[in-house]
N, C-alpha and C positions, 0 to 999 in steps of 0.2 A: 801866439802858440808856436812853441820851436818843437820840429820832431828832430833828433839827433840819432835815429835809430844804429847800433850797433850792431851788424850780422856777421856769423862765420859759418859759410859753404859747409853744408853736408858734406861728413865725410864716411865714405863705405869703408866696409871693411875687405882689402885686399883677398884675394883667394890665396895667397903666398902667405899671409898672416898667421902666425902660430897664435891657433887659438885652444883659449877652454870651453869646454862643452857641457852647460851645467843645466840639467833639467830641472823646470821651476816644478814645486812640490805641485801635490793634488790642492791644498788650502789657498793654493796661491793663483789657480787656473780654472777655477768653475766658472760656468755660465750665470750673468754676462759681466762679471768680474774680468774675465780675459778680457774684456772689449773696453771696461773704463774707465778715461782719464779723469783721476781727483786732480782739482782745478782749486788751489788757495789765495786768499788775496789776504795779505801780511801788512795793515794799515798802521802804520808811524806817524804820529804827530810831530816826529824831526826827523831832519835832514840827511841823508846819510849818505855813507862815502863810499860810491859804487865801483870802485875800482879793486877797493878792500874787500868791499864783498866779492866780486868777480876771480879776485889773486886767489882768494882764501877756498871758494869752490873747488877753482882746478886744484890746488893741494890737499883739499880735503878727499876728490876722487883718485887722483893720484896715489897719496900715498897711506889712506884710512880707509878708506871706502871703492875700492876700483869697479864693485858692482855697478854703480851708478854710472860707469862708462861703457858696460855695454849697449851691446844690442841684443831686443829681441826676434826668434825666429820662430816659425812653424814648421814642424818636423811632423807629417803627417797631421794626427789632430794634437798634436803636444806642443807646447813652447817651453822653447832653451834658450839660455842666456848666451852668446856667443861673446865673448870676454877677451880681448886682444891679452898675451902675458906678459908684455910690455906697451904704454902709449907711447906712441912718437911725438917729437912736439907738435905736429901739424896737427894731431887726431882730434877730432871734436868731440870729446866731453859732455856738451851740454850745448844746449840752444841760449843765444842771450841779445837780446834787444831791449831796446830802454826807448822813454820816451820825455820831453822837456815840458812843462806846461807852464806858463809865466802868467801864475794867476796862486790864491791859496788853497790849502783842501777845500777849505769852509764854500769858496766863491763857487767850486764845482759842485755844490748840490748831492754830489755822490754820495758822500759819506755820514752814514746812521751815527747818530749818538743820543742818548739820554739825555737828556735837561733838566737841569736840576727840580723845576717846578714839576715834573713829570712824574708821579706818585702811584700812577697804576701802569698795568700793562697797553703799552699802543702799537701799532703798524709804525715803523720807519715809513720814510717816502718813495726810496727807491729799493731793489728787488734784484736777488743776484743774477740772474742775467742781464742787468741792466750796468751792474759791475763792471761783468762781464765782458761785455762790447765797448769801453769805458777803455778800461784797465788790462786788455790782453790785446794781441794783434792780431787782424782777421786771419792771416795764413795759420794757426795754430791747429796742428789738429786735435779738434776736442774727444775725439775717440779714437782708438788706436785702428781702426778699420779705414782711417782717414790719414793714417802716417805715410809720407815720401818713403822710399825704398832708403836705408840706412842710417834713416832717422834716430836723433841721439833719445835715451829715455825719460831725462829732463831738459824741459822748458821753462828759463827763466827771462819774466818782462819788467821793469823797471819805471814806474812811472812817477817821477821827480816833482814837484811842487816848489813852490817857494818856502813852505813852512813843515811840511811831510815829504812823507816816501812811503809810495805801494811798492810792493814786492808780490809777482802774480810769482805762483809756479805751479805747474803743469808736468803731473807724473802717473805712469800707469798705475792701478789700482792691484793690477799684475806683482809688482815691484814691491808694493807697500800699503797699510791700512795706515790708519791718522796716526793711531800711534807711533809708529815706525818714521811716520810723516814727522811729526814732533822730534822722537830722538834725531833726527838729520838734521836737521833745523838748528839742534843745539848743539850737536859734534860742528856744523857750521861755524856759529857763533865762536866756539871756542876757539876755531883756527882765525877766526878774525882776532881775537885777542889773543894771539899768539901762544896760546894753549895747546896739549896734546889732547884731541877727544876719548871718550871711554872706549874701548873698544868693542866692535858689535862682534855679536853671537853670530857662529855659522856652522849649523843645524846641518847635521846628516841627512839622504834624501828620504828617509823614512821614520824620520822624530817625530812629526807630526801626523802620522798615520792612523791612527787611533788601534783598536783594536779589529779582531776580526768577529764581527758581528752574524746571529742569524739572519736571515728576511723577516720574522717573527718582531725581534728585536729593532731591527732596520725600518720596520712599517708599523712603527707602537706609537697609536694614534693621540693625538692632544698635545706631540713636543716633536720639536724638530726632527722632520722624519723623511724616507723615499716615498712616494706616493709610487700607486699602481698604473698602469699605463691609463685603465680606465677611467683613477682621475686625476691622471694628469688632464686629459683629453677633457674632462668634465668642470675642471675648477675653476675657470673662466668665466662660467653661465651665471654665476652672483652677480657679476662685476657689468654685466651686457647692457641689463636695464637701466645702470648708473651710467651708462658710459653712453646710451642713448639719450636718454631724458635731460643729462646735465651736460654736455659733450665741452662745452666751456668749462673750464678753470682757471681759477688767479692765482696767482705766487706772489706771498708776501714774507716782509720781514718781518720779526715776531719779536717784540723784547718786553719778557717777564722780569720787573723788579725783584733782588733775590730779596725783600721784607714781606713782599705777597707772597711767593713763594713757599717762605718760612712759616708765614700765620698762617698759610692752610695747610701747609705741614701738620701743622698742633692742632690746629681744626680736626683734620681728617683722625690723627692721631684719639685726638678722644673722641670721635665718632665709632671709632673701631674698639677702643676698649670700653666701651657702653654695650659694646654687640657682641664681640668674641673674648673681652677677658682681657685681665692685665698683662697675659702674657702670649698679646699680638704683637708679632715682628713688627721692631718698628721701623716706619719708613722713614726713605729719605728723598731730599729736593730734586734726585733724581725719580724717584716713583710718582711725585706730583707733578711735573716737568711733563713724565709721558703719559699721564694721567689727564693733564689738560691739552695737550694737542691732539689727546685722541678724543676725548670730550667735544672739542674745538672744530673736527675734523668729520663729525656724523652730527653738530648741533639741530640741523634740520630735520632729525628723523625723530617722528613723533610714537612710530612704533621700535620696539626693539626688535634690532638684527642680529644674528651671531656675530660677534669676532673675534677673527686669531689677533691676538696683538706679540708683535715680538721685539721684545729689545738685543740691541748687539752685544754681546760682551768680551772682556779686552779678555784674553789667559795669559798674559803675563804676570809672575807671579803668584800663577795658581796653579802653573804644569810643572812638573820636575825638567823639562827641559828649555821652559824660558825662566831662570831666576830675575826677582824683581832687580835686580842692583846690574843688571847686564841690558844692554841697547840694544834691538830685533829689528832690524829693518823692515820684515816682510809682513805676511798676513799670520795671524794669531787671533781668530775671532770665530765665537761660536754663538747660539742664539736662546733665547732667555723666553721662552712660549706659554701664552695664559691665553683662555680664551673665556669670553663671555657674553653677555646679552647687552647691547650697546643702543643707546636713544640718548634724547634729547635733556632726559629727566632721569639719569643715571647716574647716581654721587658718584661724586669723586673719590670718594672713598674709598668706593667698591673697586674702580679702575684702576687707582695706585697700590691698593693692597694685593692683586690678586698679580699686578707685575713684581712686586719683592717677592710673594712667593716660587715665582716662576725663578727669579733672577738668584733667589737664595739656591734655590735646587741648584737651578745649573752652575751655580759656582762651586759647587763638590766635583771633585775630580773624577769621579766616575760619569759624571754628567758632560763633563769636556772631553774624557778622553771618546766618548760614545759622540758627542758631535763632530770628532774630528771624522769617527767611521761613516757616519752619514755623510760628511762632505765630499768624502774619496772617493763613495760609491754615487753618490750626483755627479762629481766629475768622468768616471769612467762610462757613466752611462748617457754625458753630455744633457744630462737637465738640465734646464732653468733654472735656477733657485727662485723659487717663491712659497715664501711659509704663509700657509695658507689650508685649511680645513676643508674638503671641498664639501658647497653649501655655504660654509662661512666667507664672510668680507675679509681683507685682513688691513690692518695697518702695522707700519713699522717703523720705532724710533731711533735714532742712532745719536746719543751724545761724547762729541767732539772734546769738550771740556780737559779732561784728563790729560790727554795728549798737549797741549799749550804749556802745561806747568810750568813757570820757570824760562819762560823765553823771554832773551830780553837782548836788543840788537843794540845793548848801549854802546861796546865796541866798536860801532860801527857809526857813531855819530860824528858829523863832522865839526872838527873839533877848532875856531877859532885861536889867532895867536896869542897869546899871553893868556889865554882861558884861565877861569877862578877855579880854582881846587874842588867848590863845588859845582862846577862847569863839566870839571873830569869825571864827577861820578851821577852826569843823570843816565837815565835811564831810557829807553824806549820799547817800552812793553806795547806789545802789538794786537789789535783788535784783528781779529781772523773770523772771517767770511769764507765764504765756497759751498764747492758740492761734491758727490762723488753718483753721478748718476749715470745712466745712459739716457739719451739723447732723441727726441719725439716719438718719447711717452709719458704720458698720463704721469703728474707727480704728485695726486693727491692722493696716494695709499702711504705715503711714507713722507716723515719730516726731520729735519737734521739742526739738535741741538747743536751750534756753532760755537759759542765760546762763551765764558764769563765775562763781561767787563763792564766797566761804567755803571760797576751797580746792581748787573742784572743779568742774562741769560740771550745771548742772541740767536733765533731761531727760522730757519728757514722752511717756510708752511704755505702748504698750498690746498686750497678747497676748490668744492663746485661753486659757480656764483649764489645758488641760492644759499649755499651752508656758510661764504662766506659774508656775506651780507647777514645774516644770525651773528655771527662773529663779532662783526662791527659793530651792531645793535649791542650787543653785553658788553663788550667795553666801552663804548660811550655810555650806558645805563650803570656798568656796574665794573669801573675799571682795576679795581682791587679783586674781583672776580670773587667774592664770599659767596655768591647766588650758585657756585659749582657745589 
């Protein structure tokens, strides 16, 4: 094993610096969003030409993107971007280290993939924290409450195989949601193949504000909403007795075949129009997806509990101020809230239908611009976000998928001398893992659909030992999972 790590010195920003002073919105700074670094691991089964990536970075922040070369500050309880108006050539950019491993993906054990014999859903081996300590460098800080004094806002680690390439990178949650994640990713790519990328949106400081809402309106119970101080204080007491009884949790990897997926699609689909009629919304692989983790996720309870269940959703394309055909860097996300009676012996049916309806509502604009107002007002009044009923459990699903579309670091392969014509045009589409959490807590209220690929759905999920051991037991008993 060669480590060849590559570092460049922190560099602060001068107090002689002419800089801009740009306050991040209210969507972009709630609690504990401020605090968390999304962490992705970008897996290539080729070889790639890390130089080309590193050149194409600093031009990409340079002269496309200079946001990505500030810093951020606290100003009171606010964060503003502090943005030099020109970089010097010395100015750090970005954090970038690599590492050599003289061995193949396969031989490290690390890396999840389907098998072709593999026809139902099963556990991968390894678990992303285990990535994690793998594929990044201990000094990284994983949350921003952990950054050196003028630290840059991306972290990029590099780890080389003989037959692949990881690409970790490390960026505040402040800065950007997946999706924003993905558009960087691919204005990236494009500067690697010497392309000019789309250019991104930049949103007035009050586009995203929503309306101004009552407290009536602001506290309307069953959808993402402010709670009252008394239960904020009280919504905790559900969660006591699980946190007592089961205080262990496992985190695993999750990969759903999208052909099971699909058959309980159609399953569930005429279970629901047997019940409400031909003319039930129909669902899709995302309504069964968060249907079965949250299934997956309370299998042990033999009675039913309430739960808020909420899914995230992207507003690109559904606000008058993020048009779908434009690149948003930042945060643009609102939430999608059903809630219902959850055990062990509760179709699936019930679960995924009652998230499209949630997920239909909130995709009406009157629905996003009303969660932008709720967001503003949990940031000014520094709450936590946690959608949650209080009395009710909650769980929450976040899929990653959409965001990926269309990445692909073929530009970026190293390319042999006399290469075959079809040499010039492979590809290397990228399996993408990570997380975007904060850090020693409990992570079995929530699980993060990760990406498509190889077939299937990869998903990072975590239970108590006893619900996970339930888990295990139905997919070894019943690995197409029909018995949901």
């Amino acid at each position: 094993m060669v480590d060849d790590r590559h570092k460049t010195p922190v560099t602060r920003i001068d107090a002689g610096d002419e800089l801009q002073i740009i306050p991040l919105k209210p969507v972009d700074q709630w609690r504990p969003l401020d605090n968390i670094r999304s962490l992705l691991f970008l897996a290539m089964r080729k070889p790639l030409n890390e130089d080309a990536l590193r050149d194409a970075l600093n031009q990409l922040i340079r002269r496309h993107l200079p946001i990505l070369g500030a810093r951020i500050e606290l100003k009171k309880s606010d964060l503003e971007y502090h943005l030099p108006k020109s970089f010097s050539s010395t100015y750090q950019l970005f954090d970038w280290t690599n590492r050599t491993i003289s061995s193949t993906l396969g031989e490290s054990d690390l890396f999840p993939q389907a098998h072709e014999s593999a026809s139902g859903a099963f556990f991968a081996p390894v678990n992303i924290p285990e990535m994690e300590k793998a594929w990044t460098p201990s000094s990284w800080p994983v949350e921003r409450k952990f950054e050196k004094p003028g630290a840059p806002l991306l972290f990029v680690h590099i780890t080389k195989y003989t037959n692949a390439t990881i690409v970790a990178l490390n960026l505040p949650h402040a800065v950007s949601d997946q999706m924003g994640f993905g558009s960087m990713i691919k204005a990236w790519i494009r500067v690697v193949a010497g392309e000019t990328p789309m250019e991104f949106l930049d949103l007035s400081p009050s586009a995203l504000d929503g309306p101004k809402l009552s407290q009536k309106e602001l506290r309307k119970k069953g959808e993402y909403r402010i709670l009252s101080s008394r239960e904020q204080a009280t919504k905790i007491i559900p969660f006591i007795s699980d946190l007592i009884f089961h205080s262990k949790e496992t985190r695993k990897t999750l990969f759903l075949p999208v052909e099971v997926v699909d058959d309980l699609r159609k399953r569930c689909t005429d279970v629901l129009k047997k019940k409400y009629g031909k003319e039930t919304l129909p669902l899709t692989n995302a309504d069964i997806l968060t249907g079965i983790l949250a299934k997956f996720a309370h299998l042990d309870h033999r009675r039913p509990k309430m739960l808020t269940l909420n899914s995230t959703i992207n507003m690109r394309g559904r606000h008058p101020a993020l048009p779908a055909n434009k690149s948003y860097l930042h945060n643009a996300l609102s939430f999608a809230v059903s809630r219902l009676p959850i055990a062990s012996n509760t179709p699936l049916a019930e679960v995924a239908y009652k998230n499209r309806l949630a997920v239909t509502e909130q995709l009406q604009l009157k629905s996003i611009e009303r969660s932008l107002a709720v967001t503003k007002e949990l940031y000014k009044r520094k709450y936590h976000i946690h959608v949650v009923e209080p009395s009710d459990i909650s769980y929450a699903v976040t899929n990653w998928c959409g965001a990926w579309r269309d990445i692909d670091f073929g530009p970026a392969i190293i390319r042999g001398e006399g290469a075959a014509a079809t040499d010039e045009n492979s590809t290397a589409v990228p399996l993408i893992f990570g997380h975007s959490l904060q850090r020693n807590y409990p992570t079995r209220y929530n699980a993060q659909i990760m990406c498509k690929a190889d077939g299937g759905y990869w998903c990072d999920f975590t239970a108590h030992i006893k619900a996970m051991e339930c888990v295990e037991r139905l997919l070894k008993s019943d690995p197409k999972l029909q018995s949901l």
